[in-house]
C-alpha positions, 0 to 999 in steps of 0.5 A: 085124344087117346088114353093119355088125354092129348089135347089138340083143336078140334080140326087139324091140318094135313099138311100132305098138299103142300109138298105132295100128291097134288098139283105140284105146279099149285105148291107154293112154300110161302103160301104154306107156311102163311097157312101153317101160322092161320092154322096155329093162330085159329087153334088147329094145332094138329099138324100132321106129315110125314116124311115120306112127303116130298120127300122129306120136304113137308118137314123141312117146310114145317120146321120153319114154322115150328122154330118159331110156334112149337108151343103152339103146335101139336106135330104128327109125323110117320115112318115106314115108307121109302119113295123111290123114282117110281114105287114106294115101298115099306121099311119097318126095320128097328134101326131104320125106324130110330135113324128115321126118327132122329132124321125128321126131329131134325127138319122139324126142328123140334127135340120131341115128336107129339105122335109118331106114327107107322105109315104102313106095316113092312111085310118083312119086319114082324110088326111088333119088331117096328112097333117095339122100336117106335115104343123106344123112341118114347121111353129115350124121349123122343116121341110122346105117343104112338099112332097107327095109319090103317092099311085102307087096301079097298081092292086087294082085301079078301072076299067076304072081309070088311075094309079095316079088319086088317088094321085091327088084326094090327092094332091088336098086336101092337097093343100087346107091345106099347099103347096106341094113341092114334088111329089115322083112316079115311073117314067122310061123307063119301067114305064112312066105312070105318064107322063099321067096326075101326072107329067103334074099336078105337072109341072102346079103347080110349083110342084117337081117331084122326080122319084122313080126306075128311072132304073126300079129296076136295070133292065134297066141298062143291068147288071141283067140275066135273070133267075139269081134269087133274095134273098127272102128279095129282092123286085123283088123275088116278082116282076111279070117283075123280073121272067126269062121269063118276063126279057128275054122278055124285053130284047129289051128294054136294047138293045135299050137304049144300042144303044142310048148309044154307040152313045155318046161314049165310057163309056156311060151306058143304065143306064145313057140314062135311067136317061138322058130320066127322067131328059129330062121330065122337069126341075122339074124332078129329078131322085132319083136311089137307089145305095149302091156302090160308082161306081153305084152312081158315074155312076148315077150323070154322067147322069146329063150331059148327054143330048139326042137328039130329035131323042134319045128321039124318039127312047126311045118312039118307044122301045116295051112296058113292059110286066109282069106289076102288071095289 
């Protein structure tokens, strides 16, 4: 992954659901952590957080792990976002950046960060200001390489303007600052608008590209209901694909990937393909699907040896579009 040749397994584990956006009454510390030593035993040894989760608690919780296994691990966090009682808001200041830094090695438990990276761009601060901090925190030791998250504003983007030409417009200044290891961006199924122009930029570059929601938020493993409802803290109470309507409706995108799976053989999940059509976007590509359970994570490293054929890949890009996106 990246310029520097990062090694990671070739699926990693978001650790977000454990501490955060999700059903807060289903976050159970040790079931977590039972989750984080499957992950690490299996190879997934991309761990990726943040600070803003909890907040600050799904680093605390991984900390544990990692007094433990930091060989094993290969620990992601970002910076940038503050959460208040109701809003988050960006701070990209310098010092902010370094004392946030130094705060998350302390919860983690580690002396050195693998990828620190910016969660989101601060409109006050210059971000080749915030960028040339982070590029400190290398150069003092603290962190090894550096990664951007892409914006992902689906409805607030200009007409005519495709969804990841802002990020580049960043990533193109803050490479003239210090390298970029890492780009983090949706990327699935349901959701493949970074295969247009972020995921070619990167591949062009030698640059990572880690794939947020790679099973579309639990949708595209076919064990969501449509109509089941969500828990008011849980993102896709929220959601305009998460409504009973708009799941009915894109129910034949599960069945198609449920059909590529029975063609493997038995014990072959929707949820797999839907992992095995990311990591089939290039070597580069490393699916980061948020699990809090030992089965779901041990169902999510399978996919790393699971390979589609030329007629799986074709059959994934004539299922129907998603409806009820954020446009």
């Amino acid at each position: 992954m990246g310029a520097a040749a990062l090694a990671v397994g070739a699926v990693g584990l978001g650790c977000m659901p454990m501490s955060w956006a999700y059903s807060s009454s289903r976050q159970r510390g040790e079931e977590s952590l039972r989750a984080v030593h499957r992950a690490l035993d299996l190879g997934s040894s991309l761990l990726d957080t943040a600070d803003m989760y909890g907040p600050f608690t799904n680093e605390l919780l991984l900390g544990r792990v990692l007094k433990e296994r930091r060989q094993d691990a290969f620990v992601s966090t970002k910076v940038g976002l503050l959460v208040g009682e109701q809003h988050i808001v960006a701070n990209g200041r310098p010092g902010y950046v370094k004392r946030a830094c130094d705060a998350s090695l302390r919860r983690l438990q580690t002396d050195v960060i693998d990828l620190y990276q910016l969660h989101r761009a601060d409109p006050e601060v210059p971000i080749e200001e915030t960028w040339g901090a982070m590029a400190q925190l290398v150069q003092a030791g603290k962190v090894r390489s550096l990664g951007l998250c892409a914006m992902g504003a689906r409805g607030g983007r200009r007409s005519g303007t495709r969804l990841h030409d802002g990020t580049i417009r960043q990533l193109q200044r803050v490479q003239q600052v210090f390298p970029v290891s890492a780009v983090q961006a949706e990327l699935s199924v349901w959701s493949p608008e970074a295969l247009e122009t972020l995921l070619p930029w990167c591949e062009a570059r030698d640059v990572g590209f880690l794939a947020a929601m790679p099973l579309g938020n639990g949708f595209l493993t076919g064990t969501l209901t449509p109509g089941q409802g969500f828990e008011p803290d849980d993102v896709r109470a929220r959601h305009p694909r998460f409504t009973a309507e708009m799941m009915a409706a894109n129910q034949p995108i599960v069945v198609g990937l449920r059909r590529i799976a029975a063609r493997h053989g038995d014990g072959v999940t929707p949820a797999q393909v839907a992992l095995a059509w990311v990591l089939a976007q290039g070597r580069h590509v490393v699916p980061v699907p948020g699990a809090k359970q030992e089965r779901w994570v041990t169902e999510n490293a399978g996919a790393g040896g699971l390979r589609l054929t030329a007629e799986d890949l074709a059959e994934v890009a004539e299922l129907p579009r998603a409806l009820g996106s954020w446009d």
